[in-house]
Every structure is written in C-alpha cells, then in structure tokens.
mmCIF file as gemmi writes it, N, C-alpha and C atoms, coordinates in Angstrom:
data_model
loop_
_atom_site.group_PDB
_atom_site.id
_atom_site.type_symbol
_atom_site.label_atom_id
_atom_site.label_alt_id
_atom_site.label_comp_id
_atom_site.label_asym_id
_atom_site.label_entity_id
_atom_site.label_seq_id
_atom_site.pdbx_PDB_ins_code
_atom_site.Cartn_x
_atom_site.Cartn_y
_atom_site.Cartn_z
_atom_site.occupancy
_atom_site.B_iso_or_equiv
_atom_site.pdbx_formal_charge
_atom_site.auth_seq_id
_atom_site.auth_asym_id
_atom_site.pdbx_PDB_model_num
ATOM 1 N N . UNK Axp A 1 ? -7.002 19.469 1.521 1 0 ? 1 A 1
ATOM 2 C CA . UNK Axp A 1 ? -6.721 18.975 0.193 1 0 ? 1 A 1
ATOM 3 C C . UNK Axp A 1 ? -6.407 17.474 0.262 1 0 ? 1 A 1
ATOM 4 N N . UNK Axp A 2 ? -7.363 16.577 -0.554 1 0 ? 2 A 1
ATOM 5 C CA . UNK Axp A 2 ? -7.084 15.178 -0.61 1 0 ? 2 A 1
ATOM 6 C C . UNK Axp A 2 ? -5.673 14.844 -1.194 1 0 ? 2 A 1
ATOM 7 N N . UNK Axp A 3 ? -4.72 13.988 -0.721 1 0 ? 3 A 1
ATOM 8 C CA . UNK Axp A 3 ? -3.365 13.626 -1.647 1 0 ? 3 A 1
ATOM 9 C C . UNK Axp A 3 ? -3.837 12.732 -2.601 1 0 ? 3 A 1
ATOM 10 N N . UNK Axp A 4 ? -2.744 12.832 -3.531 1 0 ? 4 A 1
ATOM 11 C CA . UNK Axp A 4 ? -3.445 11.697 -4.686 1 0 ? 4 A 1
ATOM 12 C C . UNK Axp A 4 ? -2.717 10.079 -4.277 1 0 ? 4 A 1
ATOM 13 N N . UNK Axp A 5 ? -3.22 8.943 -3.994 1 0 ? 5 A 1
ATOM 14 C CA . UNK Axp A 5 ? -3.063 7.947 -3.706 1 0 ? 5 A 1
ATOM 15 C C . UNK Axp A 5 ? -3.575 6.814 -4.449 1 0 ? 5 A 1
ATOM 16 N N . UNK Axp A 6 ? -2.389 5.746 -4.518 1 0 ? 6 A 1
ATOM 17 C CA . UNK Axp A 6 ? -2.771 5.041 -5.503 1 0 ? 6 A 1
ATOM 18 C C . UNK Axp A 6 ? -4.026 4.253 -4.776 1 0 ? 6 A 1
ATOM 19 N N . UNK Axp A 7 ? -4.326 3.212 -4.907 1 0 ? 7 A 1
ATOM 20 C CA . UNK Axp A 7 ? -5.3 2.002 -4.11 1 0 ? 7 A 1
ATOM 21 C C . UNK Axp A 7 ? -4.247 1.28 -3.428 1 0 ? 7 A 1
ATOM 22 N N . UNK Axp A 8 ? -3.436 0.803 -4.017 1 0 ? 8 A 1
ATOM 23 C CA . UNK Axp A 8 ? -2.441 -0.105 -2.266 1 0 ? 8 A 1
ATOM 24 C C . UNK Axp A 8 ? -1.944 0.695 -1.621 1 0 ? 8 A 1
ATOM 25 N N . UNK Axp A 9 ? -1.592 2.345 -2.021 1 0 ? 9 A 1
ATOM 26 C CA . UNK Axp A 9 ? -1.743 3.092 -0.738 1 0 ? 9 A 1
ATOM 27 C C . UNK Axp A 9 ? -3.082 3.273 0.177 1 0 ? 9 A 1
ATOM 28 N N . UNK Axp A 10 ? -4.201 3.369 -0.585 1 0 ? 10 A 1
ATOM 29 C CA . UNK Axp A 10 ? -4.915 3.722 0.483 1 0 ? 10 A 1
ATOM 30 C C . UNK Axp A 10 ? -5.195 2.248 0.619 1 0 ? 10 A 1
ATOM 31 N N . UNK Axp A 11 ? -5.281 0.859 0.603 1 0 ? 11 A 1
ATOM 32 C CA . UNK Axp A 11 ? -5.654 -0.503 1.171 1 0 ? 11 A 1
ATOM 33 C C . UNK Axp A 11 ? -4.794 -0.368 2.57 1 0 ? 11 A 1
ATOM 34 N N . UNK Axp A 12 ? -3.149 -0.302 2.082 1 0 ? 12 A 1
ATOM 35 C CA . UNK Axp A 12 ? -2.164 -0.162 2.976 1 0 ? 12 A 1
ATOM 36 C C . UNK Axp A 12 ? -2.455 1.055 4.392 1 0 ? 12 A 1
ATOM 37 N N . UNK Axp A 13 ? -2.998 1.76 4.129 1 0 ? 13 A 1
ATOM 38 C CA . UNK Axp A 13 ? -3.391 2.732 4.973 1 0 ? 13 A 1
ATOM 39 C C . UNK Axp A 13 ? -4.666 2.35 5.903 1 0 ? 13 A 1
ATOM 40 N N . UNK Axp A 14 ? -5.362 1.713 5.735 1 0 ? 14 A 1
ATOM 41 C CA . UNK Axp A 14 ? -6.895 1.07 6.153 1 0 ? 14 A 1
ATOM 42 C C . UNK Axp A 14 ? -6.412 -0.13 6.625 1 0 ? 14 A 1
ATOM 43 N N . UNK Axp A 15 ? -5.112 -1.231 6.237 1 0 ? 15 A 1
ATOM 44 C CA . UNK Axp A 15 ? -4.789 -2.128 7.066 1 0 ? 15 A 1
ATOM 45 C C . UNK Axp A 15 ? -4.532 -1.732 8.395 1 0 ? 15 A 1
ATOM 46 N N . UNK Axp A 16 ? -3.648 -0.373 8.267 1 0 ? 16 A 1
ATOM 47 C CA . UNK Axp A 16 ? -2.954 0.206 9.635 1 0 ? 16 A 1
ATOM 48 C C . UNK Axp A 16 ? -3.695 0.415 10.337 1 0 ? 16 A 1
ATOM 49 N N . UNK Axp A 17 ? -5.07 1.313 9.749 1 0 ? 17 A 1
ATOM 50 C CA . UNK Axp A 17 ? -5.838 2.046 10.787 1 0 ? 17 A 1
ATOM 51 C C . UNK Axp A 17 ? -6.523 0.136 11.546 1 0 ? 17 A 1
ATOM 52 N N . UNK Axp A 18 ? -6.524 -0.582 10.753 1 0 ? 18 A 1
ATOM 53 C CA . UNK Axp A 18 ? -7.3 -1.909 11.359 1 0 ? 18 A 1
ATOM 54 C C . UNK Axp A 18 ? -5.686 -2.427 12.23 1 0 ? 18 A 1
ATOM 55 N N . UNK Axp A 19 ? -5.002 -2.397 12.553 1 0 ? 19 A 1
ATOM 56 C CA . UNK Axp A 19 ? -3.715 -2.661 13.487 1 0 ? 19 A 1
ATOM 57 C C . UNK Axp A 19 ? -3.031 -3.411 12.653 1 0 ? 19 A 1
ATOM 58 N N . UNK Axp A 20 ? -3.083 -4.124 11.415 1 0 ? 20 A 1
ATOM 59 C CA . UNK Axp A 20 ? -2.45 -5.15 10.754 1 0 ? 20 A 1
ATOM 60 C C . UNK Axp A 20 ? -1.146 -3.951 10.968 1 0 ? 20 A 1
ATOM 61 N N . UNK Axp A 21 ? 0.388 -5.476 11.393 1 0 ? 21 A 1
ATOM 62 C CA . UNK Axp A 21 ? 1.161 -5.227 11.087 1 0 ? 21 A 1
ATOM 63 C C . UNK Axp A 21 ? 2.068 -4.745 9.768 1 0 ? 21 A 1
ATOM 64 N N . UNK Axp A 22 ? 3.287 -4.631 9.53 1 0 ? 22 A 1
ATOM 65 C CA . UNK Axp A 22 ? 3.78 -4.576 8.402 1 0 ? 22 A 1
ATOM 66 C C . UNK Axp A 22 ? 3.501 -6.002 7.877 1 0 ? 22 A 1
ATOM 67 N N . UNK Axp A 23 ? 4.213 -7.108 8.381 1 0 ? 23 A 1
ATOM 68 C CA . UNK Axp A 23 ? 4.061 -8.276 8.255 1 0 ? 23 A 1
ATOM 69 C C . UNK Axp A 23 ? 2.875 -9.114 7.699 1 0 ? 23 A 1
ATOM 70 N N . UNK Axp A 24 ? 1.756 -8.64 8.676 1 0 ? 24 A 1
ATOM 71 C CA . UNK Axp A 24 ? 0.584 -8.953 7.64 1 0 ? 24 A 1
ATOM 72 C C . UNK Axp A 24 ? 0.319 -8.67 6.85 1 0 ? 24 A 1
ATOM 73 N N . UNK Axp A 25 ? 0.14 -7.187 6.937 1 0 ? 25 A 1
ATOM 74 C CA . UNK Axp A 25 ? -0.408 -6.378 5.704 1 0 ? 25 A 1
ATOM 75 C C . UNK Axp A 25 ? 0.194 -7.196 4.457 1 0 ? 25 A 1
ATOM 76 N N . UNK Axp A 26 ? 2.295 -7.199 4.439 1 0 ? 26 A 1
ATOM 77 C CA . UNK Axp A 26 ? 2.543 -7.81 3.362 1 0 ? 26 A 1
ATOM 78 C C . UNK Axp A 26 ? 2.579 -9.496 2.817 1 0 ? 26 A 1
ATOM 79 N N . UNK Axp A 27 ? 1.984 -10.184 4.028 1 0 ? 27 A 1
ATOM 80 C CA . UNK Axp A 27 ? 1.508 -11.361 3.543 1 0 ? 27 A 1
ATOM 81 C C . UNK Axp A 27 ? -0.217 -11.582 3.065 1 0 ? 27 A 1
ATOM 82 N N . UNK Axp A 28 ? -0.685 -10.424 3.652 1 0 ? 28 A 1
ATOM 83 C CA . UNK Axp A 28 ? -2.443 -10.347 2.905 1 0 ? 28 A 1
ATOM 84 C C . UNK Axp A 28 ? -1.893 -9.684 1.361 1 0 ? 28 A 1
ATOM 85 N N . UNK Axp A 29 ? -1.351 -8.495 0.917 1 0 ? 29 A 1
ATOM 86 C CA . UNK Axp A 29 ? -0.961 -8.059 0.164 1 0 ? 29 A 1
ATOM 87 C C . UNK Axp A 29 ? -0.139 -8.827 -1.229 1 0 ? 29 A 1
ATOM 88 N N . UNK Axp A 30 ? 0.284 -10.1 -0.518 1 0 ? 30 A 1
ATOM 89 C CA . UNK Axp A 30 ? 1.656 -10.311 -1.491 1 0 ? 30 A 1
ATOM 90 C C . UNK Axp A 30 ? 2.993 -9.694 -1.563 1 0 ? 30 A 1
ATOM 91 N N . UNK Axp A 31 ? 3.239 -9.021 -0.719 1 0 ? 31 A 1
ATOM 92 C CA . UNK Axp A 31 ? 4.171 -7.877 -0.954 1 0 ? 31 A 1
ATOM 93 C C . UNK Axp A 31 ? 5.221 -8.264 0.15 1 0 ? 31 A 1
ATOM 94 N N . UNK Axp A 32 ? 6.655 -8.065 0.165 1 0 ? 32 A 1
ATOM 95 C CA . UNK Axp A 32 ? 7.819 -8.149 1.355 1 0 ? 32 A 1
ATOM 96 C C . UNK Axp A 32 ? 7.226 -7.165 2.663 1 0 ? 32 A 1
ATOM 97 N N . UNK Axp A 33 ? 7.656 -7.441 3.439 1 0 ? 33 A 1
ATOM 98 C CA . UNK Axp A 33 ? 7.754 -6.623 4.591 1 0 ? 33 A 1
ATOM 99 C C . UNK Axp A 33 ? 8.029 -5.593 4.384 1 0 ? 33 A 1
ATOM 100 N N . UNK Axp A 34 ? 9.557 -5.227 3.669 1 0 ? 34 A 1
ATOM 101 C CA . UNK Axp A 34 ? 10.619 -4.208 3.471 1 0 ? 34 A 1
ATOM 102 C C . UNK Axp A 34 ? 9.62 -3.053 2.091 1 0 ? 34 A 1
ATOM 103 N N . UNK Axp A 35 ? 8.85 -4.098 1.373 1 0 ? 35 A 1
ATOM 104 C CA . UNK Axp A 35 ? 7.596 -3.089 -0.004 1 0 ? 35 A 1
ATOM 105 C C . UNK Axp A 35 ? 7.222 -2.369 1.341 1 0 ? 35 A 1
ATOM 106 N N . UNK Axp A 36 ? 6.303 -3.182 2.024 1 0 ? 36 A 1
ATOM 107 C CA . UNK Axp A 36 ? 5.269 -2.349 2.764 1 0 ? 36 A 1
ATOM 108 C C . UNK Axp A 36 ? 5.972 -1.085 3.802 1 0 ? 36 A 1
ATOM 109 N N . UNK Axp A 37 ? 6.863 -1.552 4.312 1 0 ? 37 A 1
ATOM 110 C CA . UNK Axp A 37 ? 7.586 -0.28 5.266 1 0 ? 37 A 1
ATOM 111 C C . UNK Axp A 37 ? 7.997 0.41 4.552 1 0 ? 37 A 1
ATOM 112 N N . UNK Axp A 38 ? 8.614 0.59 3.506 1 0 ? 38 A 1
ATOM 113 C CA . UNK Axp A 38 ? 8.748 1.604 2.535 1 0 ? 38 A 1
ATOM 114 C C . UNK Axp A 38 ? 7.522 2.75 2.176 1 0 ? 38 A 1
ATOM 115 N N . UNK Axp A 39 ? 6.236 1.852 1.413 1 0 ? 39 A 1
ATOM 116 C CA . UNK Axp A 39 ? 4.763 2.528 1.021 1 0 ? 39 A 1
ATOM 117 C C . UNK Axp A 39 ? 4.506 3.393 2.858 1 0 ? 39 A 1
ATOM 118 N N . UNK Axp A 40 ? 4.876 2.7 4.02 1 0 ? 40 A 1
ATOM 119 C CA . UNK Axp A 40 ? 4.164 3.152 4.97 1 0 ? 40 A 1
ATOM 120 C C . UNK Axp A 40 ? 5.296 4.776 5.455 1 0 ? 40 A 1
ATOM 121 N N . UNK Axp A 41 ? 6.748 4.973 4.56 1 0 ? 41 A 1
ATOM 122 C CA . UNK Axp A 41 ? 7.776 5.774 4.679 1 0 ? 41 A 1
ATOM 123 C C . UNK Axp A 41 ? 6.973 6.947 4.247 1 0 ? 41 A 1
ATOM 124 N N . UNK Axp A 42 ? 6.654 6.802 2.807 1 0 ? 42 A 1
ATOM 125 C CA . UNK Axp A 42 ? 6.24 7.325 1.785 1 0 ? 42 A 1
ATOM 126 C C . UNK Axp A 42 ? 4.844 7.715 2.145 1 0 ? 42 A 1
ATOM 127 N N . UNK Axp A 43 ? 3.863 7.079 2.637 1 0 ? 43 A 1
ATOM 128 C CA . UNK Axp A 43 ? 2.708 7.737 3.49 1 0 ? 43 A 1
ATOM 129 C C . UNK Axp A 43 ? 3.011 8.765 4.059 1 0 ? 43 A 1
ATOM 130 N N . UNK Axp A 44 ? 3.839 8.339 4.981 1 0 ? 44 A 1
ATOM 131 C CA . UNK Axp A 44 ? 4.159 9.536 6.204 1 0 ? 44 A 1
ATOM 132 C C . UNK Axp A 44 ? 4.558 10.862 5.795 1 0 ? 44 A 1
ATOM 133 N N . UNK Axp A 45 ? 4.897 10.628 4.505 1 0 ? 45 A 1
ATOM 134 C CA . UNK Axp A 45 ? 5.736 12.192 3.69 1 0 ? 45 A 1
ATOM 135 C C . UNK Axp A 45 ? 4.802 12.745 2.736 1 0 ? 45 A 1
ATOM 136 N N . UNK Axp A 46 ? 3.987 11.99 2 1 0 ? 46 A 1
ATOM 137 C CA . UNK Axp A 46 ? 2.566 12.2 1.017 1 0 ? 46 A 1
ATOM 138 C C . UNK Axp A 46 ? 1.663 12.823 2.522 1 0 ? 46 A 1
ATOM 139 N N . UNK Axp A 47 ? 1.532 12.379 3.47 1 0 ? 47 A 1
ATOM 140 C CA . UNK Axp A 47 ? 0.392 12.961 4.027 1 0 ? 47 A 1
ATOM 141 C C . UNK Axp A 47 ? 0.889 14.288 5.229 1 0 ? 47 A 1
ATOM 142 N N . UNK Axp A 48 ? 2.149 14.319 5.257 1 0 ? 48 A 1
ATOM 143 C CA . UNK Axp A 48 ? 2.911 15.002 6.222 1 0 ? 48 A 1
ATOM 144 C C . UNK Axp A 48 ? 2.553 14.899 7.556 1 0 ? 48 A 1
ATOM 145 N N . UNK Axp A 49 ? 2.845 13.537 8.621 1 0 ? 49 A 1
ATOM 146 C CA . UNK Axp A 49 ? 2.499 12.901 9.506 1 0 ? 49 A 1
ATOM 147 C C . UNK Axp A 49 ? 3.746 12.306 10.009 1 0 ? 49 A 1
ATOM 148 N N . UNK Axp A 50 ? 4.165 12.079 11.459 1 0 ? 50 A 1
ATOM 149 C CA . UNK Axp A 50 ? 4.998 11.585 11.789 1 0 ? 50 A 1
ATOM 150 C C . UNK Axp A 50 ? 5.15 10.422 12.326 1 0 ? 50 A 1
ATOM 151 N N . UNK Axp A 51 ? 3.357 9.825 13.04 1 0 ? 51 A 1
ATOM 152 C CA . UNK Axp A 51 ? 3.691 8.124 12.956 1 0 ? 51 A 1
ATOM 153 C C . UNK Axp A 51 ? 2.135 7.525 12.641 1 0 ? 51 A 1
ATOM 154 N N . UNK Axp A 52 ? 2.006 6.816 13.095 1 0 ? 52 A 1
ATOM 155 C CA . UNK Axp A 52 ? 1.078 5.923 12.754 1 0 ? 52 A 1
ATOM 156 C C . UNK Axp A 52 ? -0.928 6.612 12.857 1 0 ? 52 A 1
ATOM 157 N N . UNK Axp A 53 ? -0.457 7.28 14.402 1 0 ? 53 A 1
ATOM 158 C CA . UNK Axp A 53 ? -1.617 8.038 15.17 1 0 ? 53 A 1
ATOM 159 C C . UNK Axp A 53 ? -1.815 9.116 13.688 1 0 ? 53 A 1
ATOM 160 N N . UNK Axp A 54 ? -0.412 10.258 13.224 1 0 ? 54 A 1
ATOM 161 C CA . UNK Axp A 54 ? -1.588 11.367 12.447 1 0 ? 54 A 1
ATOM 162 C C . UNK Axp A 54 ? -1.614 10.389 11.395 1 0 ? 54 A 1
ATOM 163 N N . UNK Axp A 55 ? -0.827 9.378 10.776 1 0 ? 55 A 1
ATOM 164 C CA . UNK Axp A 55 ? -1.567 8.689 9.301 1 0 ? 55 A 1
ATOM 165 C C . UNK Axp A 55 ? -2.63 8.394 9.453 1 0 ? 55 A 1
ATOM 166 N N . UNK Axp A 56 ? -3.312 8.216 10.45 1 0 ? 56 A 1
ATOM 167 C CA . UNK Axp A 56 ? -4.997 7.395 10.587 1 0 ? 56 A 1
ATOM 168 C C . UNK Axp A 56 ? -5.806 8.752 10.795 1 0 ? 56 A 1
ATOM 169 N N . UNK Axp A 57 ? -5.541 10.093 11.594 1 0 ? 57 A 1
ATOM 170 C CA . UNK Axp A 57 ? -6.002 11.357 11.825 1 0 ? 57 A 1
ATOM 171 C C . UNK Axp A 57 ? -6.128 11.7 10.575 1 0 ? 57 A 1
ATOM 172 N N . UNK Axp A 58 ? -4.956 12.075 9.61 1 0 ? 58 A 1
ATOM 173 C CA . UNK Axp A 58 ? -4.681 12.843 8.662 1 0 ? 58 A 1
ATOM 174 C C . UNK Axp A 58 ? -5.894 11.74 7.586 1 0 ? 58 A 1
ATOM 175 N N . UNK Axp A 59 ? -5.84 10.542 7.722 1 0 ? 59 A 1
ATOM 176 C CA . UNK Axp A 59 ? -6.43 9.535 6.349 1 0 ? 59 A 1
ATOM 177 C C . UNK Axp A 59 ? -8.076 10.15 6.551 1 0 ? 59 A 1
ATOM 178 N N . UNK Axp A 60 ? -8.711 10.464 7.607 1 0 ? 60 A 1
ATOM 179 C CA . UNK Axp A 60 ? -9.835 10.728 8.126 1 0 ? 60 A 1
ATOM 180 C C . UNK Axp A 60 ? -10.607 12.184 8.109 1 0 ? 60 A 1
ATOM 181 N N . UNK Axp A 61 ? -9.447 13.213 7.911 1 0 ? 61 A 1
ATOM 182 C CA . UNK Axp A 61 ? -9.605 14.366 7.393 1 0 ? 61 A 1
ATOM 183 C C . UNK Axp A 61 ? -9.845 14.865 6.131 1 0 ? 61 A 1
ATOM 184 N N . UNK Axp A 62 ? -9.039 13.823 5.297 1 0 ? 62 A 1
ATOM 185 C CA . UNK Axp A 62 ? -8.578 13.904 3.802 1 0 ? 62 A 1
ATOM 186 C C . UNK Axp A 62 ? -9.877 12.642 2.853 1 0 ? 62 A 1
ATOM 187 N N . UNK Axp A 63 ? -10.62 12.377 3.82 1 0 ? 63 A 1
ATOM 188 C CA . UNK Axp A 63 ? -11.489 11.2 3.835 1 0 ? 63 A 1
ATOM 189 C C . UNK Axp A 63 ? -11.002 10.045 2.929 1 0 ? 63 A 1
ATOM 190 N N . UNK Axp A 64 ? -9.872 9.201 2.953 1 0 ? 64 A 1
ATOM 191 C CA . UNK Axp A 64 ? -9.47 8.343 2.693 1 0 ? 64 A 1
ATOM 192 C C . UNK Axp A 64 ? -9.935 7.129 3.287 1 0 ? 64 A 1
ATOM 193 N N . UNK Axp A 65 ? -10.159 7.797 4.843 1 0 ? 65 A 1
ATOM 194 C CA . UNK Axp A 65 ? -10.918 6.482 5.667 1 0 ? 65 A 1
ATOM 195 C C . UNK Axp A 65 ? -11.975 6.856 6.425 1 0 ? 65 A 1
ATOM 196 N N . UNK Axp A 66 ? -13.129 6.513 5.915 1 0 ? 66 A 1
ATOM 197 C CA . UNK Axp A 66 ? -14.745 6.749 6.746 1 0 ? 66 A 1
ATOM 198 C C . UNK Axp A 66 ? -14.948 5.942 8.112 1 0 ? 66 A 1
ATOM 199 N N . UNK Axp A 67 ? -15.66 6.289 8.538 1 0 ? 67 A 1
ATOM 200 C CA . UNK Axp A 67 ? -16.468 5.539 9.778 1 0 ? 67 A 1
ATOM 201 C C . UNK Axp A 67 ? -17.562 5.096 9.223 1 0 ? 67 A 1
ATOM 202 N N . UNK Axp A 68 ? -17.673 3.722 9.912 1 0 ? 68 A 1
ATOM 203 C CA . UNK Axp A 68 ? -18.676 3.034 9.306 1 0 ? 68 A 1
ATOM 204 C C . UNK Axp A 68 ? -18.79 1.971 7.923 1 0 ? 68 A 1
C-alpha cells in the first residue's frame, strides 16, 4: 500500500536516497535543518522504517522512488 505523501516529502525522500544531507537538503529546499529532521522523523513513522537504509527500501517498494 502506497502512503499518502505530500511532494516535499517525497523530494525530501529522493534527496536522501541521493546522500544529500539534512543540511543540504534544507539549504536546496529553503527549509532549517531542524524542518527537515523533523519531515525525515515523520518519514520514518508514515513509512514504518527505522533508518535511512528501509526509508530508501520501503520508498522503492511503495514506488515513490524508481530506477532510472
């Protein structure tokens, strides 16, 4: 079952899987550091994942993030 996600969740989610830090992400974004670690809290509980590895597994199942 796909979760429902806004678009800067799933942008925010596709930065990660690309390695951007929090930091970047929220200076490409516009957004604080402290926005983005929050949205990346709130990932982890919307997709029921415990770090970074199943958010990019789980985004790929749920096809949030393609190959290619």
């Amino acid at each position: 079952m796909k979760p429902e996600l806004s678009e800067k969740e799933a942008q925010i989610i596709k930065l990660i899987a690309w390695e951007y830090t929090s930091e970047e992400i929220g200076k490409k974004m516009y957004l604080s550091t402290e926005t983005i670690r929050s949205y990346r809290k709130s990932l982890f509980c919307k997709l029921d994942v415990k770090n970074v590895a199943g958010l990019v597994r789980r985004a790929f199942e749920c096809e949030i993030l393609q190959v290619g």
